[in-house]
C-alpha positions as a Markdown table, in Angstrom:
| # | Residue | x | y | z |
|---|---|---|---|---|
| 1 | Unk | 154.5 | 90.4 | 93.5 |
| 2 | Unk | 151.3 | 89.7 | 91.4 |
| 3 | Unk | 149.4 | 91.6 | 94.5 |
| 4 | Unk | 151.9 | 94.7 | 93.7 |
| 5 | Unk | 151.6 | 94.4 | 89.6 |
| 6 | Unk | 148.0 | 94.4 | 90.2 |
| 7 | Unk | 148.1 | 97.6 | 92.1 |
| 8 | Unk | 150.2 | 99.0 | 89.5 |
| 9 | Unk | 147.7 | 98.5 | 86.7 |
| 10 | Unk | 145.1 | 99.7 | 88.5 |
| 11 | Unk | 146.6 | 103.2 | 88.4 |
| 12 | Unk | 147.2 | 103.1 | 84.5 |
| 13 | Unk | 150.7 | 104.7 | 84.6 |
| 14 | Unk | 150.8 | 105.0 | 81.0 |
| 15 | Unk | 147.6 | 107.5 | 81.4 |
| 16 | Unk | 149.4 | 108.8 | 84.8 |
| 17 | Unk | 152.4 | 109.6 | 83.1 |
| 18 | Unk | 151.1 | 111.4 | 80.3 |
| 19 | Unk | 149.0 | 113.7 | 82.2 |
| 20 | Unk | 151.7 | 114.3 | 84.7 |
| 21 | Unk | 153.7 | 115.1 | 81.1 |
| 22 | Unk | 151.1 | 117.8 | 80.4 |
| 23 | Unk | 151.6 | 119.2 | 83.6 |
| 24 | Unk | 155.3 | 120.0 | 82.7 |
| 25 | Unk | 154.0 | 120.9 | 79.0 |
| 26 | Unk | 151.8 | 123.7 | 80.5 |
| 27 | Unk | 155.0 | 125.0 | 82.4 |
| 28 | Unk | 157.0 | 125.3 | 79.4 |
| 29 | Unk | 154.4 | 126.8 | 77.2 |
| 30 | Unk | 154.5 | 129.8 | 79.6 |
| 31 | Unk | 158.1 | 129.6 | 80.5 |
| 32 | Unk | 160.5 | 127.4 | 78.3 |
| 33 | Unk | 163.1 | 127.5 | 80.6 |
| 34 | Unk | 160.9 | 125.8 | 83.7 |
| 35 | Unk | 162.1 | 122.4 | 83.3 |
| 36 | Unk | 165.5 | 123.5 | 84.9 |
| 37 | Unk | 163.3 | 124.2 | 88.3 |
| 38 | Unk | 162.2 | 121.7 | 91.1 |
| 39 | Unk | 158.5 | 123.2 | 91.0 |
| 40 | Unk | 157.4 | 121.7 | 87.5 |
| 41 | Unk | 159.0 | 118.5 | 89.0 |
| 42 | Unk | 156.5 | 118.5 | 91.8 |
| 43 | Unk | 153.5 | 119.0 | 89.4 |
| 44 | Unk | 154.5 | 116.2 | 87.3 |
| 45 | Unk | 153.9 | 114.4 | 90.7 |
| 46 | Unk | 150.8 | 116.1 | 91.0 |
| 47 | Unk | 149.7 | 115.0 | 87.9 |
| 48 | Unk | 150.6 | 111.1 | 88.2 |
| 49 | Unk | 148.9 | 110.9 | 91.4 |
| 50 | Unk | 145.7 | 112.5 | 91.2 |
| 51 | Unk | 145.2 | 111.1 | 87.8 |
| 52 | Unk | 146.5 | 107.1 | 89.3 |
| 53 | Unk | 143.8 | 108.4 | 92.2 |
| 54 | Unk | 140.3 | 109.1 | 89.3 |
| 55 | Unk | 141.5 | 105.7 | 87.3 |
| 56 | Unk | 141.4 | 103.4 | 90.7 |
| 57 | Unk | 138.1 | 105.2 | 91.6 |
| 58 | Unk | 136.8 | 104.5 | 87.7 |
| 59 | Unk | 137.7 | 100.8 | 88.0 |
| 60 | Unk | 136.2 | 100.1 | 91.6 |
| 61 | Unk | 132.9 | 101.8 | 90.2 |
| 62 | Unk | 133.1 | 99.9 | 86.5 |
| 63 | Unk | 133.7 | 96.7 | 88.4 |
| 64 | Unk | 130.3 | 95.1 | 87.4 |
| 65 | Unk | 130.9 | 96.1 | 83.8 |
| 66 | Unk | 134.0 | 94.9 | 84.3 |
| 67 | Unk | 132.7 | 91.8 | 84.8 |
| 68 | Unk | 131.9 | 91.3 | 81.9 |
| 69 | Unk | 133.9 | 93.8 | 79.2 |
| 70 | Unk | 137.3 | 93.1 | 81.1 |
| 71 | Unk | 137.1 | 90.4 | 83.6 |
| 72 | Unk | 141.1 | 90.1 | 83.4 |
| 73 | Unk | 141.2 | 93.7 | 85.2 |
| 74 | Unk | 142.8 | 93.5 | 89.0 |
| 75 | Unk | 139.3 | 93.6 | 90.6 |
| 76 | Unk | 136.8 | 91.3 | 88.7 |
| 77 | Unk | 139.7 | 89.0 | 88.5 |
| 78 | Unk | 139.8 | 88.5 | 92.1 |
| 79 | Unk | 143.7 | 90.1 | 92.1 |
| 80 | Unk | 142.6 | 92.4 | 94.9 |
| 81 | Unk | 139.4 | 93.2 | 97.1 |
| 82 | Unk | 137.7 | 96.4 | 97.0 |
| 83 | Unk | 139.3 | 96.8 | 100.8 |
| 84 | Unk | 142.9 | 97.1 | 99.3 |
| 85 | Unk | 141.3 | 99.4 | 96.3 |
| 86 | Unk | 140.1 | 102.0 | 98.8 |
| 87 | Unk | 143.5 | 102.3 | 100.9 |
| 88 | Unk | 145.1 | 102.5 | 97.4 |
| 89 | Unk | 142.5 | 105.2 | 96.7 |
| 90 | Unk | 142.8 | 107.0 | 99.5 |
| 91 | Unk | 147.2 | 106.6 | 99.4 |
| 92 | Unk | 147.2 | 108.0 | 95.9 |
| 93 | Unk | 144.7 | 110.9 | 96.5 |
| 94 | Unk | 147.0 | 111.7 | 99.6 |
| 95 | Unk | 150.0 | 111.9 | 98.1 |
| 96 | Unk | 148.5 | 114.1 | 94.7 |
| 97 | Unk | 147.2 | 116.7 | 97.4 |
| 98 | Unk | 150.0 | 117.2 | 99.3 |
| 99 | Unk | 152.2 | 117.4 | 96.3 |
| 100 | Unk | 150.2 | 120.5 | 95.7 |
| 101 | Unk | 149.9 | 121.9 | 98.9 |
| 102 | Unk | 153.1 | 122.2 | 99.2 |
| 103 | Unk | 153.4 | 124.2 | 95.5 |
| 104 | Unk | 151.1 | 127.1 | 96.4 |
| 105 | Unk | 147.8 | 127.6 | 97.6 |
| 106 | Unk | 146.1 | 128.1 | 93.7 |
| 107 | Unk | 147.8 | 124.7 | 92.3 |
| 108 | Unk | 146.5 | 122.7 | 95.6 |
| 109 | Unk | 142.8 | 124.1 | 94.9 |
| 110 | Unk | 143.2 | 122.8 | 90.9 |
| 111 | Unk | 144.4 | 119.6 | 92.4 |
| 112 | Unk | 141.0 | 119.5 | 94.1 |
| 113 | Unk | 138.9 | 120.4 | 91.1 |
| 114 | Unk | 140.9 | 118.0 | 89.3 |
| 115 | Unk | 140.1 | 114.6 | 92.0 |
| 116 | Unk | 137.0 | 116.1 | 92.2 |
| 117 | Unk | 135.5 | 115.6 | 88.5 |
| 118 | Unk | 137.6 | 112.2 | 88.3 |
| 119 | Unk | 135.2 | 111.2 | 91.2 |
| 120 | Unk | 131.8 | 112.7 | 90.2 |
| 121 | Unk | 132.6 | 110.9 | 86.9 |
| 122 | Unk | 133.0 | 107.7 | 87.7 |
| 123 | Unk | 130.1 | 108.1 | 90.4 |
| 124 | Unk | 127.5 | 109.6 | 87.9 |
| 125 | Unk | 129.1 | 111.9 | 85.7 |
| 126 | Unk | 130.0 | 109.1 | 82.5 |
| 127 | Unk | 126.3 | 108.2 | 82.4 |
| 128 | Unk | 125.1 | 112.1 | 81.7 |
| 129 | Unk | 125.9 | 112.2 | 77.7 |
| 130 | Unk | 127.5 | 115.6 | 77.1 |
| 131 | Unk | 128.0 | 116.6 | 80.7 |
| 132 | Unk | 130.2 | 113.0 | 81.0 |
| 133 | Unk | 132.3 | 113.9 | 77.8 |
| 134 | Unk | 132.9 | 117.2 | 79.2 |
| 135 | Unk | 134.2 | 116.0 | 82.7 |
| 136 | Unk | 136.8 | 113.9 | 80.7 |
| 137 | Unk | 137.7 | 116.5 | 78.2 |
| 138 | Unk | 138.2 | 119.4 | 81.3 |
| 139 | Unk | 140.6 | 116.3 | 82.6 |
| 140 | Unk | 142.9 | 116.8 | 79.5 |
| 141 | Unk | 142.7 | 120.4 | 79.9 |
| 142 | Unk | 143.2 | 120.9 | 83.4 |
| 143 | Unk | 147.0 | 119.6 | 83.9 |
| 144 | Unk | 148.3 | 122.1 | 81.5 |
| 145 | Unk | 146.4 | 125.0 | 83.8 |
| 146 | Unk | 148.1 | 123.7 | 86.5 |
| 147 | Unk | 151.7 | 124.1 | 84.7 |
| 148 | Unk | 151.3 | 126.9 | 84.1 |
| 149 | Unk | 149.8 | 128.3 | 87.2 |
| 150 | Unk | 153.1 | 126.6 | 89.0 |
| 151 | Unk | 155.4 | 129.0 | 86.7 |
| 152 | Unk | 153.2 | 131.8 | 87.0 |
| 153 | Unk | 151.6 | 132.0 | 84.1 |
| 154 | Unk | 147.7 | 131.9 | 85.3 |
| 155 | Unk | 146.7 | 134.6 | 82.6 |
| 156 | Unk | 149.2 | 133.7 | 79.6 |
| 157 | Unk | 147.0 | 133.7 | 76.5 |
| 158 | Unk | 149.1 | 130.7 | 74.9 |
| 159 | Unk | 148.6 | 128.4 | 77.8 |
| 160 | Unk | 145.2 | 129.1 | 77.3 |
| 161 | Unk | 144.7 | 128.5 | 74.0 |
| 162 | Unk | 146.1 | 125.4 | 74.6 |
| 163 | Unk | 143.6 | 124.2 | 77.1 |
| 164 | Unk | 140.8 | 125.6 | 75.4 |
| 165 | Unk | 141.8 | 123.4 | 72.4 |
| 166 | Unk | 143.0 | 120.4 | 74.0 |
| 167 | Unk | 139.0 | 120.6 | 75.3 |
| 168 | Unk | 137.6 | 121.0 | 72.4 |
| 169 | Unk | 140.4 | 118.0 | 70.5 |
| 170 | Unk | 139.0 | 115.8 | 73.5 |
| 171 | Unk | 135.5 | 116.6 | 73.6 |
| 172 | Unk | 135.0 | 115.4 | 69.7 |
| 173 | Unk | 137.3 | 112.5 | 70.5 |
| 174 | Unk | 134.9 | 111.3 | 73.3 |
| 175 | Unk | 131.5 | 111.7 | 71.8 |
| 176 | Unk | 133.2 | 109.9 | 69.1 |
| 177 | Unk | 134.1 | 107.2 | 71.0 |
| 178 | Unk | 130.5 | 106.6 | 72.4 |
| 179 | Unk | 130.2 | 105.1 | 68.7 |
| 180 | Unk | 132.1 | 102.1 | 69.8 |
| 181 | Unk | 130.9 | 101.9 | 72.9 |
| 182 | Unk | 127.4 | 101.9 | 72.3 |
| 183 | Unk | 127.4 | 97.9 | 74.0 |
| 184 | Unk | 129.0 | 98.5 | 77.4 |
| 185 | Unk | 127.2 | 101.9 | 77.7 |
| 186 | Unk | 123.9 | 100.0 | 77.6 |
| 187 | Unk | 125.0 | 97.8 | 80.5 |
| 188 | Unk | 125.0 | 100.7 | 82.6 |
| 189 | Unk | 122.6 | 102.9 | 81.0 |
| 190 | Unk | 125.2 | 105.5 | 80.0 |
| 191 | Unk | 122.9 | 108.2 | 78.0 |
| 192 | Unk | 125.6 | 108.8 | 75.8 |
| 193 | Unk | 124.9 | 111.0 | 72.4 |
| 194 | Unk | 125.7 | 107.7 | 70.0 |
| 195 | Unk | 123.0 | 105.7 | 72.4 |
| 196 | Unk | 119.8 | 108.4 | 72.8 |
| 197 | Unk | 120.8 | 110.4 | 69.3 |
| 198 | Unk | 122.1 | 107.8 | 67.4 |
| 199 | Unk | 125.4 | 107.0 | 65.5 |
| 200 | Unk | 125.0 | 109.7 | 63.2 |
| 201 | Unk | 124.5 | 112.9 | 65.3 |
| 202 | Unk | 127.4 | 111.5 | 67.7 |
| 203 | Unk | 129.8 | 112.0 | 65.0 |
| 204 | Unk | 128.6 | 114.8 | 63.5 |
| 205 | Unk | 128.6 | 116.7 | 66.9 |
| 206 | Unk | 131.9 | 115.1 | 67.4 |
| 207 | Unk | 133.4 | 116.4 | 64.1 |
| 208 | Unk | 131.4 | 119.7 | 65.0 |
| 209 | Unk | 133.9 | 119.9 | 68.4 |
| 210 | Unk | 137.3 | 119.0 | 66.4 |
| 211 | Unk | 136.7 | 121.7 | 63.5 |
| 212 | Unk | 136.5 | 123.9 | 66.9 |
| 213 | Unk | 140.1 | 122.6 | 67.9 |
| 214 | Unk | 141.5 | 123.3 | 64.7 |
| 215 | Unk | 139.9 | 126.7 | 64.5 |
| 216 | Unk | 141.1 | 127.4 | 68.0 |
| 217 | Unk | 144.7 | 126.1 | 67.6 |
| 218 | Unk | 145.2 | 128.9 | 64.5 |
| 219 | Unk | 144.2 | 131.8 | 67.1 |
| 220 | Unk | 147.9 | 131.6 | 68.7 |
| 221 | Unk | 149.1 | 132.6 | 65.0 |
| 222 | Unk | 146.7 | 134.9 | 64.3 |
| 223 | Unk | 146.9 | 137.0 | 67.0 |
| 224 | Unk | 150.5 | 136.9 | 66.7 |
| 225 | Unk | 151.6 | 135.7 | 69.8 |
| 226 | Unk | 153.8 | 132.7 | 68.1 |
| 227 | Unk | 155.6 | 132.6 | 64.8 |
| 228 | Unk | 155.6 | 131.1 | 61.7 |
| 229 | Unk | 157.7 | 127.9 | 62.7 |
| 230 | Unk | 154.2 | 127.0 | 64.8 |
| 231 | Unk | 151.8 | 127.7 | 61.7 |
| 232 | Unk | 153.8 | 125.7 | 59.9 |
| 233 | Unk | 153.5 | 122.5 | 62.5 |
| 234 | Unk | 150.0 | 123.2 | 63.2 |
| 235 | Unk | 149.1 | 121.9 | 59.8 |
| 236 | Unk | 150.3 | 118.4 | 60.5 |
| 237 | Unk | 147.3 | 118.0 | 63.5 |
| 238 | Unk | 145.3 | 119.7 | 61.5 |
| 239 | Unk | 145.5 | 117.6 | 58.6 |
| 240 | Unk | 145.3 | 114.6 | 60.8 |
| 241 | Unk | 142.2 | 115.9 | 62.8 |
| 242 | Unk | 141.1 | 117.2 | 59.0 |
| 243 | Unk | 140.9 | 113.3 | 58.1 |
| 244 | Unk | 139.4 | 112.1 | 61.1 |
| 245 | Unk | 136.4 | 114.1 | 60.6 |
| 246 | Unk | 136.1 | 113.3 | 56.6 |
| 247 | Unk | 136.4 | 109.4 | 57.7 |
| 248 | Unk | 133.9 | 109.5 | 60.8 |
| 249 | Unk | 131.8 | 111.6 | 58.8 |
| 250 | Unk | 131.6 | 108.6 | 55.9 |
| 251 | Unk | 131.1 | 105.9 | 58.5 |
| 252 | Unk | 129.8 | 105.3 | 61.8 |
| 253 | Unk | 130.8 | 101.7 | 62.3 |
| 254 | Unk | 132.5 | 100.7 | 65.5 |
| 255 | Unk | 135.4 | 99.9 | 63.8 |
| 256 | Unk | 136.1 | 103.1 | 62.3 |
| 257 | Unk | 134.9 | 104.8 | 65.7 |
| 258 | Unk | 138.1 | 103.0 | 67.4 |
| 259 | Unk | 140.1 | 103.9 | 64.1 |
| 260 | Unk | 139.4 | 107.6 | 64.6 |
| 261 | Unk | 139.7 | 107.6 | 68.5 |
| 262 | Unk | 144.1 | 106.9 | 67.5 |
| 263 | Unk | 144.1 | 109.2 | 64.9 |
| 264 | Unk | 142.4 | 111.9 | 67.1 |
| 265 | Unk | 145.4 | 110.8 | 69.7 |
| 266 | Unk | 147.8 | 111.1 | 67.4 |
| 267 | Unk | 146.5 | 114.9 | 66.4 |
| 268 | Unk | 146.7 | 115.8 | 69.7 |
| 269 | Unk | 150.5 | 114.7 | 70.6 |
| 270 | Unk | 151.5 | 116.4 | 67.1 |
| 271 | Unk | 149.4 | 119.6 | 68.8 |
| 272 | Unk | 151.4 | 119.9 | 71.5 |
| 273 | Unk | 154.4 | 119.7 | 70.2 |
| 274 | Unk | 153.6 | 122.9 | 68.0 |
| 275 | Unk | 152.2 | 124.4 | 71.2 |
| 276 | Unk | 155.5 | 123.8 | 73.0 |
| 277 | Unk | 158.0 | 125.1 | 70.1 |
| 278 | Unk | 156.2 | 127.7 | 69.6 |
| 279 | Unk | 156.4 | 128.6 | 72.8 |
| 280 | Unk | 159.8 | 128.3 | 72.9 |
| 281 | Unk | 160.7 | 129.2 | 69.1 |
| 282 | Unk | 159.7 | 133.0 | 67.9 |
| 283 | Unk | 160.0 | 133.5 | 64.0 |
């Protein structure tokens, strides 16, 4: 059983779930009535595994920083060898792919995009600066593509909109984050923006990226493509997002790094939730 629970944490369901969650979010934003379908079901499947798949791969290659940053996690801990990691690899990735395949043709070839940059991360990607925090941020923007592609939605505007500022939400929230992680980077040489431009540019660039999302999220209204019950939730992430720029702006310390990582989280769940209503709510 400990063998098992190990596997399990290994995937991160929490992480799984929710991505598998913005699968079925990017169905609904371009049709509201998809959840009564199988399909969306199926990419919620997608989602689970081929994110579980890109956080095993993440861990086997972190293992040394592991080490010594988490040495409770299932492989420094001696709770499984990197024999039963790769079977679990290759199980998960497997599964998410034929999930897919068995959507349509488009889906299974964003399924492969999607394992793809979870693996070119972990195996080089996290230690490129920009080009890492991009690779994670195209991860949060991807599932909700491939909702919408499975309802067939691949040119709505909205669904769109929303990836584009899920990116940009993401893409300030993990140059932000190289603040805090400016210790473990160095163990691996991560050129990350806080490491090789310092504390100060990291969160200004970062803050540069959520003004972006916040810009990008009013575009919907704007353009008139959802109503006024959508500009008037929008203000709560952007008031949230709003604060975490003033507050990162002020201070640089690790502590208030971690602080802002949530509240950037917490922007982004409140963004999606105006996405989806209005979506589904026009006046």
């Amino acid at each position: 059983m400990s063998k098992i629970g190990a596997l399990i944490e290994l995937t991160r369901p929490a992480n799984s779930i929710m991505v598998g969650c913005a699968v079925l979010i990017g169905a609904v934003v371009v049709d509201p009535n998809s959840l009564l379908g199988v399909v969306p079901l199926g990419g919620f499947l997608t989602g689970f595994f081929v994110s579980s798949y890109s956080m095993v791969v993440n861990d086997r290659y972190d293992v040394e920083v592991d080490r010594i940053n988490a040495p409770q996690r299932p492989l420094p801990s001696g709770k499984l060898t990197e024999r039963e990691v790769l079977r679990l690899e290759y199980a998960l990735l497997a599964i998410g792919l034929s999930t897919a395949l068995v959507t349509n043709t488009v889906n299974f070839v964003i399924a492969i995009v999607f394992a793809a940059i979870g693996r070119l991360y972990s195996t080089g990607g996290k230690k490129r600066g920009l080009l890492g925090n991009s690779m994670v941020a195209s991860s949060l923007a991807i599932p909700y593509i491939y909702g919408g592609v499975i309802v067939g939605g691949s040119t709505d505007l909205l669904l769109w909109l929303l990836a584009a500022t899920s990116f940009s939400a993401g893409m300030g929230r993990e140059i932000i984050k190289t603040i805090s992680d400016i210790d473990g980077d160095g163990i691996r040489d991560i050129a990350s923006i806080a490491r090789v431009r310092g504390e100060h540019t990291a969160s200004k660039i970062g803050a540069i990226f959520l003004a972006s999302a916040i810009g990008l999220a009013w575009i919907p209204y704007v353009i008139g493509i959802v109503g006024v019950l959508y500009a008037i939730l929008i203000l709560i992430p952007d008031t949230i997002l709003i604060y975490a720029i003033i507050i990162i702006l002020r201070s640089q310390s690790k502590e208030i790094a971690l602080k802002v990582k949530n509240i950037i989280l917490l922007g982004m769940m409140f963004g999606l939730i105006a996405f989806v209503v209005g979506a589904s709510v026009v006046f």
